[in-house]
Backbone as JSON Lines, residues from 0, in Angstrom:
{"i":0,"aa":"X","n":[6.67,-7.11,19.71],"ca":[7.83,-7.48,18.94],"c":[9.01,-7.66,19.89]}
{"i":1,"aa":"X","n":[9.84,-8.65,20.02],"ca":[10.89,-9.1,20.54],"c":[12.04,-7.55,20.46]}
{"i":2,"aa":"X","n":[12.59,-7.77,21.36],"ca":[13.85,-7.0,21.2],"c":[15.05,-7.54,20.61]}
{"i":3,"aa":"X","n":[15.71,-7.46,19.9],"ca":[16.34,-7.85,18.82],"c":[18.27,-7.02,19.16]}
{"i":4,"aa":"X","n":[19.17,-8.0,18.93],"ca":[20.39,-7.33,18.46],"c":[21.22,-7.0,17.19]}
{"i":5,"aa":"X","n":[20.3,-7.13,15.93],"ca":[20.1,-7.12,14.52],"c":[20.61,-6.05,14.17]}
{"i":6,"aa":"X","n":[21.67,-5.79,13.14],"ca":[21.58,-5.09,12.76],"c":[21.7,-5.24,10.78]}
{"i":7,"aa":"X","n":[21.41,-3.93,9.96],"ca":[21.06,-3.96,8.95],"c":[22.42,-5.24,7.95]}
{"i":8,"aa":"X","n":[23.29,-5.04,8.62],"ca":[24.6,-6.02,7.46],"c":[23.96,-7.54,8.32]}
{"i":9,"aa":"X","n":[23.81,-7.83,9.13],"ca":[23.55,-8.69,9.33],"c":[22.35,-9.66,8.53]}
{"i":10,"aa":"X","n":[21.2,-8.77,8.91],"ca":[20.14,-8.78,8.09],"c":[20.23,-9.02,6.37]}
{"i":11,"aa":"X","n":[21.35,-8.28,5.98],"ca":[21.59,-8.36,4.52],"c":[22.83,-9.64,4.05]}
{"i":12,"aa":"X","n":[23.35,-10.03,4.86],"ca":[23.79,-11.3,5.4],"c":[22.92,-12.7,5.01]}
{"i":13,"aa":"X","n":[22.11,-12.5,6.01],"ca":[21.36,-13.4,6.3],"c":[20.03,-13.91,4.59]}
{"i":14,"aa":"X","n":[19.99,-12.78,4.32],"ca":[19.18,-12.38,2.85],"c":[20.2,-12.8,1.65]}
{"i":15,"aa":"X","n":[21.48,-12.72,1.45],"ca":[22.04,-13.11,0.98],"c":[22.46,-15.13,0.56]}
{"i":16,"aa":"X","n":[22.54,-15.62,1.82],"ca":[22.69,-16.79,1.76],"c":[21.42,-17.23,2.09]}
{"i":17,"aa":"X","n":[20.23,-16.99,2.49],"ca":[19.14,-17.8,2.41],"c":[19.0,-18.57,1.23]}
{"i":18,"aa":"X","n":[18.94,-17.57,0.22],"ca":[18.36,-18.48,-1.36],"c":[19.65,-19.06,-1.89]}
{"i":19,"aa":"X","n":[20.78,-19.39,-1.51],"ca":[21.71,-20.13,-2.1],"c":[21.49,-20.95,-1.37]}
{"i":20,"aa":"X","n":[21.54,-21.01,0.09],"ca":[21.32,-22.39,1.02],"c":[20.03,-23.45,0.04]}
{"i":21,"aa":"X","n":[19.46,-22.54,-0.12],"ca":[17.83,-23.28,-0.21],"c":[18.27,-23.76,-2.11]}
{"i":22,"aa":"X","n":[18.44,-23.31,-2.83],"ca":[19.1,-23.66,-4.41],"c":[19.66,-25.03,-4.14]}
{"i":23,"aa":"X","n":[20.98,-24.47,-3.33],"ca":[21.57,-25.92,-3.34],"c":[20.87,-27.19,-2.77]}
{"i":24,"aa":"X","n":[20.46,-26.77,-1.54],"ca":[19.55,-28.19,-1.16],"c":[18.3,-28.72,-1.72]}
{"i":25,"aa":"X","n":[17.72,-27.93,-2.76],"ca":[16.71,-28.33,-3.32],"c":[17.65,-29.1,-4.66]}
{"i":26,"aa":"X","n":[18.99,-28.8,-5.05],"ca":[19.55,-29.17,-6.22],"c":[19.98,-30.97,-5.62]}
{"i":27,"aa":"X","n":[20.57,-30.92,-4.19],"ca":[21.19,-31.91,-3.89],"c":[19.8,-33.1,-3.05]}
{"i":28,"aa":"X","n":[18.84,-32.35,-2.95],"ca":[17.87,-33.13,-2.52],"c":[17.26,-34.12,-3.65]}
{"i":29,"aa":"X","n":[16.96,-33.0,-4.76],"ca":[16.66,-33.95,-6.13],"c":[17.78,-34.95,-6.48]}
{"i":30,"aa":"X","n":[18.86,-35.11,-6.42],"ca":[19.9,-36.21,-6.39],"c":[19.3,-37.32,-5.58]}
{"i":31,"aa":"X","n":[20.18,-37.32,-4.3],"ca":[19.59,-37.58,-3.01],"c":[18.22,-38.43,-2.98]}
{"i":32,"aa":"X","n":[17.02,-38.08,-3.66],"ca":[15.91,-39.03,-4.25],"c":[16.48,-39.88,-5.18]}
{"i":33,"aa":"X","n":[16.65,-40.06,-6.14],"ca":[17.54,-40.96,-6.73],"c":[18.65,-41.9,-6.68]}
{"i":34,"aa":"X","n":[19.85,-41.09,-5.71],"ca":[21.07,-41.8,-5.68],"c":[21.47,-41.15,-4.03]}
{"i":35,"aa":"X","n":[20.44,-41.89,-3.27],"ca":[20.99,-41.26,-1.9],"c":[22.33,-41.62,-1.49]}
{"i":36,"aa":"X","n":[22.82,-42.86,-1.9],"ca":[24.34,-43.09,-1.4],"c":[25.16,-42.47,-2.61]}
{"i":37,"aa":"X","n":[25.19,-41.88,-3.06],"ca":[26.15,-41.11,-4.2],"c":[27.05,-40.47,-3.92]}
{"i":38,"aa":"X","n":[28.6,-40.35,-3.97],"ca":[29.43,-39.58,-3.41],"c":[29.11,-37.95,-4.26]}
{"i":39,"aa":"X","n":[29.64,-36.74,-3.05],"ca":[29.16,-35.69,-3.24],"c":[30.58,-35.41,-4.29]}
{"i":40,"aa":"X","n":[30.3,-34.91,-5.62],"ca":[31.59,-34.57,-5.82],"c":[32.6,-33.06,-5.18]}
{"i":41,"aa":"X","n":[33.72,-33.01,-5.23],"ca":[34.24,-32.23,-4.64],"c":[34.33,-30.49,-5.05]}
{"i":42,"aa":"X","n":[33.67,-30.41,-6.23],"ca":[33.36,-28.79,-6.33],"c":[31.91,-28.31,-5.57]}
{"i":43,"aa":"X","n":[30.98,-29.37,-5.13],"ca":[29.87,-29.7,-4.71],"c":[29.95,-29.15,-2.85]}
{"i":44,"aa":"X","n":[30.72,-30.17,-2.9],"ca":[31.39,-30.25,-1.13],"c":[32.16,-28.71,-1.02]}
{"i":45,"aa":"X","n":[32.8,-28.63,-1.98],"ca":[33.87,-26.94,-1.45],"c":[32.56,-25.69,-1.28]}
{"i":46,"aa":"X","n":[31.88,-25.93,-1.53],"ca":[30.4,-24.97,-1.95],"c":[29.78,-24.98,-0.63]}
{"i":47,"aa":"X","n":[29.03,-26.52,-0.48],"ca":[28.27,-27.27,0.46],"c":[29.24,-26.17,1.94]}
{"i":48,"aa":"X","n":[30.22,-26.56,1.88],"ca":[31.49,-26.48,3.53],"c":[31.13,-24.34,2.93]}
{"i":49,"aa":"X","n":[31.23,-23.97,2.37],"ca":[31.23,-22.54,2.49],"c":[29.95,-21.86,2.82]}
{"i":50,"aa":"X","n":[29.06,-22.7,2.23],"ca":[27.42,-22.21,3.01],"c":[27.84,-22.53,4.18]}
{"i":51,"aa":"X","n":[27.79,-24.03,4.62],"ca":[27.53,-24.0,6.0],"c":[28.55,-23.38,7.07]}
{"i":52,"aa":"X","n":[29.27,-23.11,6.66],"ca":[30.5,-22.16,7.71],"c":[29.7,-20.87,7.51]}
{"i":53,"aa":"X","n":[29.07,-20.16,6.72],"ca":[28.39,-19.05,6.78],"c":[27.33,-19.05,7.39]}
{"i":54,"aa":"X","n":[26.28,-20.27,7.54],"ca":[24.97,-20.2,8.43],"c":[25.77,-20.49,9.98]}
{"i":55,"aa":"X","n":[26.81,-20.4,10.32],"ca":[27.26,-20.63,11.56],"c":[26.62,-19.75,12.6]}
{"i":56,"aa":"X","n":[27.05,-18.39,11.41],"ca":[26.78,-17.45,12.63],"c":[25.0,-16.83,12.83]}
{"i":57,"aa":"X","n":[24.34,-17.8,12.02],"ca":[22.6,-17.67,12.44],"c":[22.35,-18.77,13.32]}
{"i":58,"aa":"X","n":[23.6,-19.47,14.03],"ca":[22.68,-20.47,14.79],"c":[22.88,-22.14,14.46]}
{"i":59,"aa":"X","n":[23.9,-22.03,13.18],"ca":[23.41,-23.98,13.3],"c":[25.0,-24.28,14.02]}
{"i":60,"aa":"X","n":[24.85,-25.28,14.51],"ca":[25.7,-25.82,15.11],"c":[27.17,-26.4,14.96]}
{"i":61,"aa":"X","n":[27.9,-25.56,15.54],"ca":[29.44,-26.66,15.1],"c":[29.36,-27.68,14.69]}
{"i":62,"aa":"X","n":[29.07,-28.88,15.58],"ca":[29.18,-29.77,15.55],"c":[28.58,-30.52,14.16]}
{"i":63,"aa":"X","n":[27.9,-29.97,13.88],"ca":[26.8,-30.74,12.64],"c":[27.96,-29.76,11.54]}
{"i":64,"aa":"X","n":[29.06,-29.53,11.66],"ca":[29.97,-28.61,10.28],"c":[31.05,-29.61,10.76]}
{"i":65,"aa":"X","n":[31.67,-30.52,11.71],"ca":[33.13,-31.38,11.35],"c":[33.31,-31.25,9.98]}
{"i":66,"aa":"X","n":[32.27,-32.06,9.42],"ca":[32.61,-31.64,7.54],"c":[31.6,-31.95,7.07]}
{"i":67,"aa":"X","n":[31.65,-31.76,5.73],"ca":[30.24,-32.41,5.16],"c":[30.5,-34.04,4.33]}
{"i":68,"aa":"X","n":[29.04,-34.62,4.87],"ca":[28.56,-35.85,4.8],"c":[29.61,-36.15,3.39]}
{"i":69,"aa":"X","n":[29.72,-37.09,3.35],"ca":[30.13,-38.08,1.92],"c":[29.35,-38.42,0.62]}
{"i":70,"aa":"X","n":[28.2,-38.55,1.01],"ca":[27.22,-38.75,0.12],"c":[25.89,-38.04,0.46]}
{"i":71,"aa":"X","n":[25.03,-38.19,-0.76],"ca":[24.12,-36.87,-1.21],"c":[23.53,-36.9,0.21]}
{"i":72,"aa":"X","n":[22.52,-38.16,0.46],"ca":[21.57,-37.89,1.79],"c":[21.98,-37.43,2.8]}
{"i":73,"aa":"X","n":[23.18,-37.38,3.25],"ca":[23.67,-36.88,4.23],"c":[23.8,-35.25,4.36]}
{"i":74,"aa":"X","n":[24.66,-35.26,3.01],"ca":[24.78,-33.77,2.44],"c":[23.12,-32.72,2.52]}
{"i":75,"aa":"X","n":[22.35,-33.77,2.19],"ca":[20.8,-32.92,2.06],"c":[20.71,-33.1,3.39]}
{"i":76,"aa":"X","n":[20.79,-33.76,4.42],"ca":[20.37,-33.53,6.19],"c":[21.23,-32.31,6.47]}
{"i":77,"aa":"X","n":[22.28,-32.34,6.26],"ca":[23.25,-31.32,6.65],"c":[22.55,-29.65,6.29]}
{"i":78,"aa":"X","n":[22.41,-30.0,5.14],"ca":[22.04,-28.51,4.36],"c":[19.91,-28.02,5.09]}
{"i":79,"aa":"X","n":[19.53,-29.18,5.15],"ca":[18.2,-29.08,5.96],"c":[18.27,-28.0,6.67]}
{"i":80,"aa":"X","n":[19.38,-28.59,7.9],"ca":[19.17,-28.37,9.23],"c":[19.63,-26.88,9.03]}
{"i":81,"aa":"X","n":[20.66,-26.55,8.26],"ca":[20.99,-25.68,8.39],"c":[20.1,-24.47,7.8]}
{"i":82,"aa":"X","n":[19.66,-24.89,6.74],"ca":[18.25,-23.92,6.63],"c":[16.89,-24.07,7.25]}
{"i":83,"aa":"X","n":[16.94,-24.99,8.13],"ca":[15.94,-24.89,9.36],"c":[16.7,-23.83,10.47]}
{"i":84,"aa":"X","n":[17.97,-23.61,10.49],"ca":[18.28,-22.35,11.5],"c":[18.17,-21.2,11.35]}
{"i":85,"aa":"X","n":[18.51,-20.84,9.75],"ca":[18.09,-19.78,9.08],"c":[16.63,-18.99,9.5]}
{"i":86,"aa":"X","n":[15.59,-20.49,9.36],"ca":[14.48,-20.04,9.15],"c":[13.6,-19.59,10.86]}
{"i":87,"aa":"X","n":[14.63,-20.45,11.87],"ca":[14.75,-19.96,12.91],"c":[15.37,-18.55,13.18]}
{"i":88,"aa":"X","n":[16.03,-18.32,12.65],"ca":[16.67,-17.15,13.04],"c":[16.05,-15.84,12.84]}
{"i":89,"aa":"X","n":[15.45,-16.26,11.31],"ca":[14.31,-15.38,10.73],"c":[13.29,-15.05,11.66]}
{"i":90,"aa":"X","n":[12.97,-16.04,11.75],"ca":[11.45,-15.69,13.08],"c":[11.56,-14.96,14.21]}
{"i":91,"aa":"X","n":[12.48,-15.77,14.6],"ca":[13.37,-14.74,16.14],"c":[13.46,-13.38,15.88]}
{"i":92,"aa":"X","n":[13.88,-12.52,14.33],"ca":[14.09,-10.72,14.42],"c":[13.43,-10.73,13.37]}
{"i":93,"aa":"X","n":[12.11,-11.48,13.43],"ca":[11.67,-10.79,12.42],"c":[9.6,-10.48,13.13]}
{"i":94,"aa":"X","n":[9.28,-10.04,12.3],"ca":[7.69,-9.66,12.83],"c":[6.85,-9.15,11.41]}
{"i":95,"aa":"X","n":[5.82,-9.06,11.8],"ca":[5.04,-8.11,10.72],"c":[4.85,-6.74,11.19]}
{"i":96,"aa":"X","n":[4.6,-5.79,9.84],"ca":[4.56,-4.51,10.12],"c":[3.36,-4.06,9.61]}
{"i":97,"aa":"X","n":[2.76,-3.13,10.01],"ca":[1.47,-2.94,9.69],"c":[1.75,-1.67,9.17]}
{"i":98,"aa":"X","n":[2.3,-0.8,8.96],"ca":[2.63,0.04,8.32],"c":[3.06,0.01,7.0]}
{"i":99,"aa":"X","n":[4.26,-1.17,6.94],"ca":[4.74,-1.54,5.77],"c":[3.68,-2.41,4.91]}
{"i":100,"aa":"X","n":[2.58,-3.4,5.46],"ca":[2.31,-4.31,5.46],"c":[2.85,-5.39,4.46]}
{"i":101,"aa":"X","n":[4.11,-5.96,5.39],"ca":[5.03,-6.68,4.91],"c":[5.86,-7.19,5.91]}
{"i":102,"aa":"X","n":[6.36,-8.81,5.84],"ca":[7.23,-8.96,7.28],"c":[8.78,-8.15,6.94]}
{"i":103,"aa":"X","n":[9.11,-7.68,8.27],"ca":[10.73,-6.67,8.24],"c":[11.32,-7.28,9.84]}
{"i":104,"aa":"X","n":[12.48,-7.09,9.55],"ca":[13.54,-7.17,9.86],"c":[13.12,-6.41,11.32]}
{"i":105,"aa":"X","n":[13.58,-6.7,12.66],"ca":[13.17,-5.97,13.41],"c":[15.08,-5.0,14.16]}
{"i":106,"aa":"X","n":[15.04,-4.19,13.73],"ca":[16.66,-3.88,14.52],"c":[17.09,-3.78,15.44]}
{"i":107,"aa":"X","n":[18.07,-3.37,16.05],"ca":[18.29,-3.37,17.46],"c":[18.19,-1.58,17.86]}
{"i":108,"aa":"X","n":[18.33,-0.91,16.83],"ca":[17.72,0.69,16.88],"c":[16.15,1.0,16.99]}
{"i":109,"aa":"X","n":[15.3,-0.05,16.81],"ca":[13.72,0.15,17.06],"c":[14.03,0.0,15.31]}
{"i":110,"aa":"X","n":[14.32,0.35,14.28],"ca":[13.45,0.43,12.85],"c":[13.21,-0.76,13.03]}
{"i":111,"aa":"X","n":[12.8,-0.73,11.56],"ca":[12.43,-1.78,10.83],"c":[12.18,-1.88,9.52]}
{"i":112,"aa":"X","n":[13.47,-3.26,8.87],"ca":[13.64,-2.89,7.45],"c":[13.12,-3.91,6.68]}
{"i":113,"aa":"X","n":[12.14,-3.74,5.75],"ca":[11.46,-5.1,4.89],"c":[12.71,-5.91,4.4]}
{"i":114,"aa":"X","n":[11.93,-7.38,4.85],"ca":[12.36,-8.61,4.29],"c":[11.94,-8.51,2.98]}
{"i":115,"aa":"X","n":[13.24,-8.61,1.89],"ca":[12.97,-8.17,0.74],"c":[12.58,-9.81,-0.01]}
{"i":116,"aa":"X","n":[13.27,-10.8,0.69],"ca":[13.07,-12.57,0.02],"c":[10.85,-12.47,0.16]}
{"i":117,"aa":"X","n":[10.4,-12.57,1.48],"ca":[9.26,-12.18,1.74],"c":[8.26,-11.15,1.02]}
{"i":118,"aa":"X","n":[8.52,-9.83,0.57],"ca":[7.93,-9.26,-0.48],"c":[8.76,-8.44,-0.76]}
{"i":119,"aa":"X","n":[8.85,-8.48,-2.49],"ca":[10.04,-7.83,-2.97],"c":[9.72,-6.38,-3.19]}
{"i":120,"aa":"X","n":[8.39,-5.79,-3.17],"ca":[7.55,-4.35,-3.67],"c":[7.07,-3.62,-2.18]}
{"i":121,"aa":"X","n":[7.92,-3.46,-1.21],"ca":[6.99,-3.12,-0.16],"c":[6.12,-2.33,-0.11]}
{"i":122,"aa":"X","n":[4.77,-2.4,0.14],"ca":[3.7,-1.01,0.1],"c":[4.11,0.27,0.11]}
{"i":123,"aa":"X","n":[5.19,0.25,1.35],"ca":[5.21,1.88,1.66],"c":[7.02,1.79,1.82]}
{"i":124,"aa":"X","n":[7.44,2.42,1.14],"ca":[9.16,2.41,1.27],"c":[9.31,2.72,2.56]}
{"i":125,"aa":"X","n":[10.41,2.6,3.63],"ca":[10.66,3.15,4.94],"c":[11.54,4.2,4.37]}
{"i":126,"aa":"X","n":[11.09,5.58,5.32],"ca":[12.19,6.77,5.24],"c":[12.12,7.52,6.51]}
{"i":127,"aa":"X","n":[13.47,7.64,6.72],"ca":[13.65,8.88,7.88],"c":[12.68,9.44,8.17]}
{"i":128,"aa":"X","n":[12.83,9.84,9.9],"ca":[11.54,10.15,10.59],"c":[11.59,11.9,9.82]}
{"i":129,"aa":"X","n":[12.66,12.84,9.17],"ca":[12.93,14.15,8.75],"c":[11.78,13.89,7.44]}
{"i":130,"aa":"X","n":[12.38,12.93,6.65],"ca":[11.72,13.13,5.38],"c":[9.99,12.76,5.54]}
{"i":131,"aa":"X","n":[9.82,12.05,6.3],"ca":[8.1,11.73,7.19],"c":[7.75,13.2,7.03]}
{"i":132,"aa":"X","n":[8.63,14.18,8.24],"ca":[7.65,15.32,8.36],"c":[7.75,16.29,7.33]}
{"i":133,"aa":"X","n":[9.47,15.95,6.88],"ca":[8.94,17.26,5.52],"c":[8.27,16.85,4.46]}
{"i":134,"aa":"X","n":[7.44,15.9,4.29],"ca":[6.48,15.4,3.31],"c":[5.24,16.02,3.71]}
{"i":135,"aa":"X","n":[4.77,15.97,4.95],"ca":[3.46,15.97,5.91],"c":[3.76,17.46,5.94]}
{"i":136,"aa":"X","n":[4.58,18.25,5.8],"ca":[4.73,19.89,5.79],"c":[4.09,20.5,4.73]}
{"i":137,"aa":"X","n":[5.0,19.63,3.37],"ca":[4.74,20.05,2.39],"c":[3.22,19.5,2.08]}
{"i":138,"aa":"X","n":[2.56,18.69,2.07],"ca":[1.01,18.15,1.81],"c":[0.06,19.18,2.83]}
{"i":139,"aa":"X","n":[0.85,19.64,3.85],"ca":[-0.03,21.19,4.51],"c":[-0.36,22.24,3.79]}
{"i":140,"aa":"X","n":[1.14,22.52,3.1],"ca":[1.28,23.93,2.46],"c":[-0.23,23.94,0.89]}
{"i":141,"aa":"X","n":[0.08,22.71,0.33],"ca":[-0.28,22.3,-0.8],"c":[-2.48,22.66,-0.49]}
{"i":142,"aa":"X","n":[-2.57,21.48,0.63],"ca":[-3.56,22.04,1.22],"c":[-4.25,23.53,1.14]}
{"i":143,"aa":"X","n":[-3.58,24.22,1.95],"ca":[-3.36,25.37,2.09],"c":[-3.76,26.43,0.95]}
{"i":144,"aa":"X","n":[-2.65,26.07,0.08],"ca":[-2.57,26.84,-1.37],"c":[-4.03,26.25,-1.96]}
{"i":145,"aa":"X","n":[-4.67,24.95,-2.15],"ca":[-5.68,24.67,-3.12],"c":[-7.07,25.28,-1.73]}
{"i":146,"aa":"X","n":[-7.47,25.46,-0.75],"ca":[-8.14,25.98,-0.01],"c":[-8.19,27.71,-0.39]}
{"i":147,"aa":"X","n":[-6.84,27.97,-0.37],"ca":[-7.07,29.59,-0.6],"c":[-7.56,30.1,-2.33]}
{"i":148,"aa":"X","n":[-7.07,29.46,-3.2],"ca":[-7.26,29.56,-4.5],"c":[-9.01,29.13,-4.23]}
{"i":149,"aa":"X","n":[-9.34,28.27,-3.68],"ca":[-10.79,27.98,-3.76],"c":[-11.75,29.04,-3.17]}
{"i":150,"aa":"X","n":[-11.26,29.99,-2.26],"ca":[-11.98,30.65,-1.64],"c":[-11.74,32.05,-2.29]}
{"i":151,"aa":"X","n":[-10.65,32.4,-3.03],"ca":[-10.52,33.04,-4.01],"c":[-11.31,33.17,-5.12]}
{"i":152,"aa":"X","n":[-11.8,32.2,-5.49],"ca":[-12.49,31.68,-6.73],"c":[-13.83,31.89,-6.02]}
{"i":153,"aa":"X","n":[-14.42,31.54,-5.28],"ca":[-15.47,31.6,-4.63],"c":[-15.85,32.93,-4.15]}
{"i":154,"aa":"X","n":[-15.05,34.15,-3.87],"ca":[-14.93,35.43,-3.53],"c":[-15.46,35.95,-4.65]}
{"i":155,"aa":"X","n":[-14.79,35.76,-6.05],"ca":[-14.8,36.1,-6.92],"c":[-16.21,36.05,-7.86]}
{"i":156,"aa":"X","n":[-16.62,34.8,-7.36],"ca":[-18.25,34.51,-7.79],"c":[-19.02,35.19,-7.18]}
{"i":157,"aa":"X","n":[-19.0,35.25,-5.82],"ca":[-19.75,35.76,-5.18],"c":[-20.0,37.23,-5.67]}
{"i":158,"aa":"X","n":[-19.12,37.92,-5.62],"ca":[-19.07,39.72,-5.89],"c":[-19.63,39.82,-7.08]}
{"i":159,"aa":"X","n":[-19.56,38.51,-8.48],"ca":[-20.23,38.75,-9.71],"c":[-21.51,38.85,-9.86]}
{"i":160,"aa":"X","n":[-21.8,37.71,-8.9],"ca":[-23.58,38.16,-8.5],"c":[-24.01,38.65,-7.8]}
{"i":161,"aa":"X","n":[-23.12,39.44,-6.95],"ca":[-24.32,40.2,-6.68],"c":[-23.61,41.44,-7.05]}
{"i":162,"aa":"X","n":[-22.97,42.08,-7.59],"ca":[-23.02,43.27,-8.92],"c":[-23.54,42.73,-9.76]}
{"i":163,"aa":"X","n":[-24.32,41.94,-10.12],"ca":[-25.15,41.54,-11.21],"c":[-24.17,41.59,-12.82]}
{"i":164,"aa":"X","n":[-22.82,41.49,-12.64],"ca":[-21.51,40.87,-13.59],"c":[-22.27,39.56,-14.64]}
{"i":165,"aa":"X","n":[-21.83,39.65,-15.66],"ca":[-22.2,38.61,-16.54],"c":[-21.36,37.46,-15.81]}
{"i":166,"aa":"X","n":[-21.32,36.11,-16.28],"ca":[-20.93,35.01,-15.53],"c":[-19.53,35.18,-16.75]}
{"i":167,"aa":"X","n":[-18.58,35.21,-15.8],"ca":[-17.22,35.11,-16.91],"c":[-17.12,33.37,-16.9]}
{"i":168,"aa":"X","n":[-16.06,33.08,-18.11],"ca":[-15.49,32.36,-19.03],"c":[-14.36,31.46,-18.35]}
{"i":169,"aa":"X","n":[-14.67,30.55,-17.46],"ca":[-13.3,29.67,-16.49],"c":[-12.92,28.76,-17.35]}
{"i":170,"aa":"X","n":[-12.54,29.28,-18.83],"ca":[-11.81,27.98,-19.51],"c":[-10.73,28.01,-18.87]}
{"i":171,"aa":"X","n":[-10.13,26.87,-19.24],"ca":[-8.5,26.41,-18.54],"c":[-7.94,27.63,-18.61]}
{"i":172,"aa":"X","n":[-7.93,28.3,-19.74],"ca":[-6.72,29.79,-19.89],"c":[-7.35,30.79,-18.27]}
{"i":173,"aa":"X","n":[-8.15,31.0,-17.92],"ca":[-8.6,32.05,-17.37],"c":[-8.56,31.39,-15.87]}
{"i":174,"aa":"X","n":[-8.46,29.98,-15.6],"ca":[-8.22,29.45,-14.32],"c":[-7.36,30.13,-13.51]}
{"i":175,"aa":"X","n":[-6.03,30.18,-14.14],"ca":[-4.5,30.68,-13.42],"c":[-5.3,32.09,-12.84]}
{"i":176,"aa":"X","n":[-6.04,33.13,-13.75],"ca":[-6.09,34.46,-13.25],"c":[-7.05,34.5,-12.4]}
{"i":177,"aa":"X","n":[-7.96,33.4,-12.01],"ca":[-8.89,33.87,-10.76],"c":[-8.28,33.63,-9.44]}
């Protein structure tokens, strides 16, 4: 996995305007098939100019932001490219996790936080390396406790036969007392 200077607002950044980038250009692309020379109207364009001043900072280029195109086809190249940087950018800090098994976010601290656009249910939630071990403590103790109750129970059989004890009664009520 790449080393990365990512961090989590960024990441949530970047997750944020992906699916509006991609809305709108799928909205202005369906135009664009139809009426490629069509002027963009201007609540369209004030929108269009605020995505792309926001994908600036994943990578697309000044130069392709002077302003946006006049009409739809242009407007849909514009908005392309710019979610072709996105999707560059994505790749660059991002990886698969085999733990999570799910692609995440790679940080510049070593974690790594699921791409929630990519799968929205991740297998295994990420948590602090504390709450890792006091889980793995507590699944010891638990261990522990159902091992000793078993050998308890097993003590307990044992001594009945051979004092030759009638076989007692392990309904549910009488479980707790062995």
């Amino acid at each position: 996995m790449p080393k990365s200077d990512l961090t989590p607002r960024t990441a949530a950044r970047h997750e944020a305007l992906y699916p509006r980038l991609a809305t709108l250009l799928r909205q202005i692309e369906a135009i664009a098939l139809r009426k490629p020379g069509a002027p963009v109207p201007s609540a369209t364009q004030t929108i269009a100019e605020a995505l792309l001043f926001d994908a600036q900072a994943f990578g697309v280029a000044r130069k392709t932001l002077v302003a946006t195109a006049a009409d739809m086809a242009g407007l849909a190249a514009q908005l392309g490219q710019a979610l072709a940087a996105l999707d560059a950018f994505e790749a660059a800090h991002s990886g698969w996790d085999a733990e999570f098994k799910c692609f995440v976010w790679q940080m510049a601290n070593g974690d790594s936080l699921p791409i929630a656009r990519r799968r929205l249910q991740p297998v295994k939630t990420p948590r602090p390396a504390e709450k890792r071990q006091a889980s793995k403590t507590m699944r010891h103790k638990i261990a522990y406790m159902i091992d000793a109750k078993f050998s308890e129970g097993y003590q307990v059989g044992y001594d009945d036969a051979k004092n030759l004890r009638p076989e007692r009664d392990v309904s549910r009520r009488h479980i707790d007392r062995i």
